[in-house]
C-alpha positions as a printed NumPy array, in Angstrom:
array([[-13.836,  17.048,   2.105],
       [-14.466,  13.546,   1.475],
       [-11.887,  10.816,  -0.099],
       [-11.633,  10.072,  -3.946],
       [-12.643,   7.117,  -3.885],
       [-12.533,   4.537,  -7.913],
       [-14.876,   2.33 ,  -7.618],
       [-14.535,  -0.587,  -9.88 ],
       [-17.103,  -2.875,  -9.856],
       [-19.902,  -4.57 , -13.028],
       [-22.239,  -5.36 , -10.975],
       [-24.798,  -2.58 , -11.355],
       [-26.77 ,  -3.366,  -8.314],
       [-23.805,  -3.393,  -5.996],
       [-21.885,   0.027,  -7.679],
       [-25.168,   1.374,  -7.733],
       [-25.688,   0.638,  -4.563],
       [-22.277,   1.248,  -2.776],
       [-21.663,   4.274,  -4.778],
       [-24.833,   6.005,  -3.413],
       [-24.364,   5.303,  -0.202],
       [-20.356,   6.552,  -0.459],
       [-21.234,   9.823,  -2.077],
       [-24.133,  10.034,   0.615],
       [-21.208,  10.155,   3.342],
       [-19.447,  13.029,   1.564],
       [-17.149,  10.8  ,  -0.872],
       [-16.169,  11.877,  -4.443],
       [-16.541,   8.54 ,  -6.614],
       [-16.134,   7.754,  -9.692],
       [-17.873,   4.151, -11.19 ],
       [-15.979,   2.439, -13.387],
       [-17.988,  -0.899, -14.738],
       [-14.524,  -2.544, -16.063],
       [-10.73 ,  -2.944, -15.563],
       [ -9.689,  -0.813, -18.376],
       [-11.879,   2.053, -17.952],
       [-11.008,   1.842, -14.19 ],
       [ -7.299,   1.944, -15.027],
       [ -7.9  ,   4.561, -17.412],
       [-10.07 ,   6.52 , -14.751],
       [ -7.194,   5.857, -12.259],
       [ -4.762,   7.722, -14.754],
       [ -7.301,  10.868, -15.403],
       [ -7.628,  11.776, -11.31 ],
       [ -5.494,   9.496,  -8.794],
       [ -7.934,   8.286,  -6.636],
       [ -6.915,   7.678,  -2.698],
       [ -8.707,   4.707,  -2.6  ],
       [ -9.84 ,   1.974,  -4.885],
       [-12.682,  -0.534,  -4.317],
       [-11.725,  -3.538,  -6.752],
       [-13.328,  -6.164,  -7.91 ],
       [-11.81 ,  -8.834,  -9.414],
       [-14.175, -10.738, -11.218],
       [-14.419,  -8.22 , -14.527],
       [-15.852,  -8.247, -17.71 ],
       [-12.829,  -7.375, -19.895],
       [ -9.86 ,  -7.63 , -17.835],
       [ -8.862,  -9.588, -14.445],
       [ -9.065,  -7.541, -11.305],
       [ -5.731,  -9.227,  -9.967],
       [ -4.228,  -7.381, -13.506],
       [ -6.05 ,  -4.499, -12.442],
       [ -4.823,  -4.37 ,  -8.986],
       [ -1.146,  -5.231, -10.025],
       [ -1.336,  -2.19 , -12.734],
       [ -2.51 ,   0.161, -10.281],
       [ -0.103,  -0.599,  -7.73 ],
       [  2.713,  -0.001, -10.203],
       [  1.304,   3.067, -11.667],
       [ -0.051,   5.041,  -8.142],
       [  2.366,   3.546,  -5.345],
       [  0.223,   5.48 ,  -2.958],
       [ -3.194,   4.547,  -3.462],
       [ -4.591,   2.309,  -1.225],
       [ -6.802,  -0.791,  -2.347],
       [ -9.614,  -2.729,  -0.703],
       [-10.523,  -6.053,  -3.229],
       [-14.159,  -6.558,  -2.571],
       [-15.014,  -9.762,  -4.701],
       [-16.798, -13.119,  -4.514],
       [-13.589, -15.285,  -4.449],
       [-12.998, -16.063,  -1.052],
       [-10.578, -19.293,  -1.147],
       [ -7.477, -18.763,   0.868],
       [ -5.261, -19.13 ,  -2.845],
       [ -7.229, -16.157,  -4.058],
       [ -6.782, -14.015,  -1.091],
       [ -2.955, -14.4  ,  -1.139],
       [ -2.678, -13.506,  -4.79 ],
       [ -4.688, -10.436,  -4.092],
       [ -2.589,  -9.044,  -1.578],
       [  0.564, -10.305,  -3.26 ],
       [ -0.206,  -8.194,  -6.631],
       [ -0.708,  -5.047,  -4.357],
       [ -4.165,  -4.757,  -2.554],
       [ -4.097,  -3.417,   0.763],
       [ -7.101,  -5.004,   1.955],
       [ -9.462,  -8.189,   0.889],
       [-12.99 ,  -8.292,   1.373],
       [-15.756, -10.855,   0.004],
       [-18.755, -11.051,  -0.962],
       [-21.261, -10.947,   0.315],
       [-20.156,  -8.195,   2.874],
       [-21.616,  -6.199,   5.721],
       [-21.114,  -2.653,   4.407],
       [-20.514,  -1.912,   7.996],
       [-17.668,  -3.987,   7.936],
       [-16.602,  -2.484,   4.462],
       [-17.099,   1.186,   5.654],
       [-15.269,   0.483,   8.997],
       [-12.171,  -1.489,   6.435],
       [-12.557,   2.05 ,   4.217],
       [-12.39 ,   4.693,   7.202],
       [ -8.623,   2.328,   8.3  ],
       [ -7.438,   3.112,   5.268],
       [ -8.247,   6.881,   5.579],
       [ -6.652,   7.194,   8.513],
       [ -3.48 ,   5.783,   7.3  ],
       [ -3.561,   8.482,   4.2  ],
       [ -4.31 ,  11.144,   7.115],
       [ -0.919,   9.553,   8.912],
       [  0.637,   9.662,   5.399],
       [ -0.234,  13.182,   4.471],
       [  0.517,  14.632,   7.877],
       [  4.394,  13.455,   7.626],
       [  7.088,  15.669,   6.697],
       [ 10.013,  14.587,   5.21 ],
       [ 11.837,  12.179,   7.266],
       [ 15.444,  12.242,   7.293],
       [ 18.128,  10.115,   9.308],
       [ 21.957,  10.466,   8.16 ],
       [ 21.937,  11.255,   4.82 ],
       [ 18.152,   9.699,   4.103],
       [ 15.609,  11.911,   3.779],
       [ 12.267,  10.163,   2.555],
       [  9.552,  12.405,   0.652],
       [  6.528,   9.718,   2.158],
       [  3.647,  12.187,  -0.118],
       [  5.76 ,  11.883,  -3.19 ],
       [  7.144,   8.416,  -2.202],
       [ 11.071,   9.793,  -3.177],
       [ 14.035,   8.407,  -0.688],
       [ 17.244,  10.351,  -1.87 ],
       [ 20.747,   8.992,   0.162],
       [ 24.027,  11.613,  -0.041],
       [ 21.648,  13.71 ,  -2.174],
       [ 21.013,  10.923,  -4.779],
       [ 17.524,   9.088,  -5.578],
       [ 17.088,   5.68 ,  -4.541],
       [ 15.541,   3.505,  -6.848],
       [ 13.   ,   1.895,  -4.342],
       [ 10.25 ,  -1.105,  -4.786],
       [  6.778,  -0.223,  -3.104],
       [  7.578,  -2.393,  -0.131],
       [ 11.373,  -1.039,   0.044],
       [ 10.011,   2.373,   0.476],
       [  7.656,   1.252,   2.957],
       [ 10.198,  -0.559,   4.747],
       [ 12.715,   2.116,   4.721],
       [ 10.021,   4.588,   5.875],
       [  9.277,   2.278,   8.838],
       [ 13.418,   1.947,   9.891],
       [ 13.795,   5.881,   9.309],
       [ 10.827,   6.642,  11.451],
       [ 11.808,   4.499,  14.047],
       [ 15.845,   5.806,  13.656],
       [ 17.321,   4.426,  17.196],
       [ 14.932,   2.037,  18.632],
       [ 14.692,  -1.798,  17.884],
       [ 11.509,  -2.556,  15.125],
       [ 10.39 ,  -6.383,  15.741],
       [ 10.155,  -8.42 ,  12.601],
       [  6.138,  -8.911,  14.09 ],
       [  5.894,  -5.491,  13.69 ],
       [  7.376,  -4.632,  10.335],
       [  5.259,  -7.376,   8.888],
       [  2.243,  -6.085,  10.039],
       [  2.756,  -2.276,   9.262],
       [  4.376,  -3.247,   5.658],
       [  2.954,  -6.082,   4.591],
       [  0.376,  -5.789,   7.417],
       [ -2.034,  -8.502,   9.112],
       [ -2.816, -10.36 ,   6.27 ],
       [  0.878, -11.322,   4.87 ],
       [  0.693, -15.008,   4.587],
       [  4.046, -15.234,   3.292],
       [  7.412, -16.622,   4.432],
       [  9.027, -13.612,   6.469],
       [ 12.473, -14.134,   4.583],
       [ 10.632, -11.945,   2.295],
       [ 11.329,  -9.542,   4.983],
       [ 15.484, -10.13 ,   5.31 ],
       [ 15.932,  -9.914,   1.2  ],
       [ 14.349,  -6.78 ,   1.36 ],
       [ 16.838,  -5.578,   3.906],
       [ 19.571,  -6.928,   1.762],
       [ 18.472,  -4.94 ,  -1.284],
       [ 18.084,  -1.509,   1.099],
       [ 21.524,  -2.299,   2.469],
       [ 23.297,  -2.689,  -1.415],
       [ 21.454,   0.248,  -2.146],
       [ 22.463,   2.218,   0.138],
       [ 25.46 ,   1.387,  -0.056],
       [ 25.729,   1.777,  -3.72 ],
       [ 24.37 ,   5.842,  -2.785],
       [ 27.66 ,   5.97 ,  -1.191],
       [ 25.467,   6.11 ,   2.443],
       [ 27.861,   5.251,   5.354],
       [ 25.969,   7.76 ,   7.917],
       [ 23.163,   5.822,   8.408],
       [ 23.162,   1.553,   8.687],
       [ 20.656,  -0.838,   8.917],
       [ 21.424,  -3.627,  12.064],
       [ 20.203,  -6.987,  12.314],
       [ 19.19 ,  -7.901,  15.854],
       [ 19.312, -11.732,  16.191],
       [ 15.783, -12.864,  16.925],
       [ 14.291,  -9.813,  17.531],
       [ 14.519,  -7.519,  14.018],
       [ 16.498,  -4.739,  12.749],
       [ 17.139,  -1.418,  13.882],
       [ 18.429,   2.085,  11.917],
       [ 21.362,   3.544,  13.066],
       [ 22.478,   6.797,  11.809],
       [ 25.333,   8.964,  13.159]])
């Protein structure tokens, strides 16, 4: 069974194009020729993967991107646009996208970005809960509960968390939680990383969670230790 894939793109002779050649590979897509149908489409059947563009008719695709983000935390999104300055690339991935592509592309680049994304949903859906102390992480439903209680978690805190509770025990480099939560393309200052360990720490700690703690490791990263 192929992916769901939203496509979201006005141009009709690259949807027209790129959609054919998707559903020819065993893809169910659905073409939506603005932001607000797409959103709307997005709300009817959760895809598993959006192709964005951001140059749209009726609504910005960096609006687009941020709103689907918010609304399916576990979609994954490839921009595929025209704007290709370094500015626009950063404010893509900063309002959610997973990916950034430009135009024009080599589909066999774009297929090849698509099929990494599938196999992180395979490595998503294959996970059971994970648990360390009293965390136990729901990655499919994207729910953390501490002590029994839900954890009110951003996107990237979950993602983080996930990362630290997979790894329970063993040392995660910063290098390495950048890449697999904010991955290769993060252009951003990596202090973004230690706040985000700051809020996971008062949060757990707010839970009432003293079997499992997050440690700093002076110039290497952090590690979860539960007990």
């Amino acid at each position: 069974m192929g992916t769901r894939i939203l496509l979201i793109e006005d141009d009709e002779g690259i949807g027209r194009s790129l959609a054919g050649v998707l559903e020819g590979q065993g893809h169910a897509v659905r073409w939506s020729r603005g932001g607000r149908d797409g959103l709307a489409a997005a709300d009817e059947e959760a895809p598993e993967v959006v192709l964005l563009d951001l140059g749209l008719p009726d609504l910005d695709g960096v609006e687009v991107c941020r709103r689907l983000r918010g609304a399916h935390p576990g979609v994954a999104i490839i921009v595929v646009t025209a704007r290709d300055a370094e500015v626009d690339v950063v404010v893509g991935l900063d309002a959610g996208a997973d990916d950034y592509v430009t135009k024009p592309f080599r589909l066999a680049e774009l297929l090849a970005r698509l099929r990494a994304q599938e196999r992180r949903l395979g490595a998503r859906r294959d996970q059971g809960p994970l648990r360390a102390g009293g965390i136990e992480l729901d990655v499919e439903a994207r729910r953390a509960t501490a002590t029994g209680g839900e954890l009110a978690l951003s996107p990237k805190e979950f993602d983080l968390l996930s990362l630290l509770v997979a790894e329970c025990g063993r040392a995660v480099t910063r290098e390495r939680i950048i890449e697999l939560v904010w991955d290769e393309h993060w252009y951003g200052s990596t202090k973004t990383l230690d706040m985000h360990i700051v809020a996971l720490r008062r949060k757990l700690a707010a839970a009432g969670e003293t079997t499992a703690r997050i440690t700093t490791l002076r110039g290497v990263g952090y590690r979860l230790d539960a007990g």
